[in-house]
C-alpha positions in Angstrom: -5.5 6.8 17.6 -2.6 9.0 18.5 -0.3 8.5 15.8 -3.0 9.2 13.1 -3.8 12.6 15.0 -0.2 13.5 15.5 0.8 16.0 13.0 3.9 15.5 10.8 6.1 14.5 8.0 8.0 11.3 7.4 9.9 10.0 5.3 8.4 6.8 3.6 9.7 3.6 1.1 7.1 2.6 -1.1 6.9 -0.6 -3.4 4.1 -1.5 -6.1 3.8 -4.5 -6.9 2.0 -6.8 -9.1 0.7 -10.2 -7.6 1.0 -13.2 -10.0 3.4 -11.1 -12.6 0.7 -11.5 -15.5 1.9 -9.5 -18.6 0.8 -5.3 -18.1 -2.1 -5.7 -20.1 -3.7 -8.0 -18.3 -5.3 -7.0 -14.8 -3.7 -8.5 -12.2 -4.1 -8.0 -8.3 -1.8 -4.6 -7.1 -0.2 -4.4 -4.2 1.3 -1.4 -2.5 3.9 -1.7 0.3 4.5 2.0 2.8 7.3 1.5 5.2 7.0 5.0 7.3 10.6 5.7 8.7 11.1 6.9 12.3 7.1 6.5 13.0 6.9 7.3 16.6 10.8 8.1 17.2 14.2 7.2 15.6 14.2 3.7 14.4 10.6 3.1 14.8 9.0 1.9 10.9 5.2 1.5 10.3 4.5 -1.0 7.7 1.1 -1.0 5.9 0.2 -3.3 3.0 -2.6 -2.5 0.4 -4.0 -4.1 -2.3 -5.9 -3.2 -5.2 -9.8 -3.4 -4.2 -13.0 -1.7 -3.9 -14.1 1.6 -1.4 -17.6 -0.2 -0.6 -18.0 -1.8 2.5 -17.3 -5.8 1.3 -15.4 -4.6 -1.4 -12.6 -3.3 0.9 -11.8 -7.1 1.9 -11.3 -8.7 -1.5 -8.8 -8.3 -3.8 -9.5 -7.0 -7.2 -7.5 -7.1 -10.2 -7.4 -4.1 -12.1 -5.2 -3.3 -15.7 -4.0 0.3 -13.9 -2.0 1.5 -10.7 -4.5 4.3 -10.4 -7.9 3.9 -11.2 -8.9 2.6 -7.8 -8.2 2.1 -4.5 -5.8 0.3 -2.2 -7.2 -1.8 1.0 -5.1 -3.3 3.8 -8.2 -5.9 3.2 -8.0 -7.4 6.9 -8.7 -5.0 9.8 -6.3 -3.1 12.2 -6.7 -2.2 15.7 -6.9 1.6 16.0 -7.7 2.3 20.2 -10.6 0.3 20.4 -11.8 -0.4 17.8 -10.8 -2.5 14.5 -10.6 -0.7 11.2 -9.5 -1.7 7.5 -6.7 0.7 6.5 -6.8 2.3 2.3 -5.1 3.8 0.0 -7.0 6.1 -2.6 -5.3 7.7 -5.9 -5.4 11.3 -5.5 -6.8 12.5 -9.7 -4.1 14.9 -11.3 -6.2 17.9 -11.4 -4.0 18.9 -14.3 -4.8 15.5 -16.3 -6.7 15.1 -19.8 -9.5 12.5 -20.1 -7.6 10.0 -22.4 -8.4 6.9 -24.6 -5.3 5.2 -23.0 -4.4 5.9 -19.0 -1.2 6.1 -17.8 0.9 3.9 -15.9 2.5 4.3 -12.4 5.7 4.9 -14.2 4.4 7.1 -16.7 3.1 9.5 -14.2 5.7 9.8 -11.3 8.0 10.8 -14.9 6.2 13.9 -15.0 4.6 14.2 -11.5 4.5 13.6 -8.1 1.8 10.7 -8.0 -0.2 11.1 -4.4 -2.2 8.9 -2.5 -5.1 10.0 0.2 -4.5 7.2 3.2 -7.7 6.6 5.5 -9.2 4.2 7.9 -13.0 3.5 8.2 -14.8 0.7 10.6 -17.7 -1.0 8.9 -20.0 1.7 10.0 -18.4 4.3 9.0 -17.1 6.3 6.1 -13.4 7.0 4.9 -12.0 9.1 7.3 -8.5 10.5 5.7 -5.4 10.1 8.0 -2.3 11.2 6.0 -1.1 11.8 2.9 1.4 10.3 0.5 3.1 11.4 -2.5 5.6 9.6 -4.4 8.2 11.7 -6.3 10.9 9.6 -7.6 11.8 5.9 -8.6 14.9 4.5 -6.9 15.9 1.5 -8.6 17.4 -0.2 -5.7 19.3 -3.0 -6.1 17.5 -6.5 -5.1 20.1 -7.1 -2.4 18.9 -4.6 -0.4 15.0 -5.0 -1.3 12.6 -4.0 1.9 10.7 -7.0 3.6 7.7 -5.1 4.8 5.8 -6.9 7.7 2.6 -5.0 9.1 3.2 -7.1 12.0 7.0 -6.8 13.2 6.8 -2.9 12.3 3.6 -2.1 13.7 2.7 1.0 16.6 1.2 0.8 20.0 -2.6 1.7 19.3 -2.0 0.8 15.4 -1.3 -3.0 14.5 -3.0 -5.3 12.2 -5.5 -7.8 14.0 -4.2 -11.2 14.7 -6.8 -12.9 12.5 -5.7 -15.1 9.7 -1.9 -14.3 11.3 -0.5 -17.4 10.3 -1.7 -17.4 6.6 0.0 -14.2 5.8 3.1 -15.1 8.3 3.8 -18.1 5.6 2.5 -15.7 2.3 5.6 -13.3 4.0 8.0 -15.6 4.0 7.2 -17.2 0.7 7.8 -13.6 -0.9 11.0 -12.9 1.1 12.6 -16.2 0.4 11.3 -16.0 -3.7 12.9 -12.3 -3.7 16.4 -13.8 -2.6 16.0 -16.1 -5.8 15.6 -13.8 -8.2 13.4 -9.9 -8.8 11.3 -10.9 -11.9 12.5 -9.1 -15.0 10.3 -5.6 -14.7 10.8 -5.1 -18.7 8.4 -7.9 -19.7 
């Protein structure tokens, strides 16, 4: 797994998303997009996909819906090939050591007003535990304009040694392009 030995910094675009747009008090599944810029050399992006899920070992291939950004993990849910073997990819909230326990949490929003909000990325085979990889931290919202929205695709901006596997492929070719061609319609309205 060379690139998740390799020590360094990158720069990295990050979307959250929700899945079916339910209103925010309702759970609905999360999903969280990392392009990693310049991966392995100028002009080389990683993409990685999660979605909100469970750490246990069938938990970390289903989606879950959840009411909060950070009260659980992030799984790539289908495996990745890492050397030679296959491993599922998360994302795990890193606790604000400076937080209160509250009645009410915070959103995603709410926090990255007043903090950095950071991530613990690892990869783990069935039988083994989380190893962590890398770390991310979000700092700042950029309200980008939809015309020049990111279409993340694990498998077009993938590494030698790190790619997803090539099962269920087609499925998420099509689920892809579905969200590409509705983001050329029309971003939904974040406000509601």
């Amino acid at each position: 797994m060379p690139w998740l030995d390799r020590p360094g910094s990158y720069r990295a675009t990050v979307r959250w998303s929700r899945a079916l747009g339910l209103h925010r008090r309702l759970p609905d599944a999360l999903g969280l997009a990392v392009r990693v810029e310049d991966a392995d050399g100028r002009g080389s992006a990683l993409d990685m996909l999660f979605t909100s899920s469970r750490p246990g070992r069938f938990g970390r291939h289903l989606p879950l819906p959840r009411p909060d950004a950070l009260t659980g993990p992030y799984s790539s849910l289908l495996s990745y090939r890492l050397g030679e073997r296959e491993r599922v990819l998360a994302a795990f909230p890193v606790p604000d050591p400076g937080g209160t326990a509250e009645d009410t949490l915070p959103t995603l929003w709410q926090e990255l007003a007043h903090r950095p909000v950071r991530f613990d990325l690892r990869a783990a085979a069935p039988d083994e535990p989380w190893r962590t990889f890398a770390s991310l931290s979000l700092e700042a919202v950029d309200p980008a304009p939809a015309t020049s929205t990111v279409s993340y695709d694990p498998y077009a901006h993938s590494l030698p040694g790190l790619h997803p596997t090539g099962r269920l492929r087609r499925l998420r070719d099509a689920a892809y392009a579905g969200s590409r061609h509705g983001r050329t319609i029309g971003e939904p309205d974040e406000a509601g």
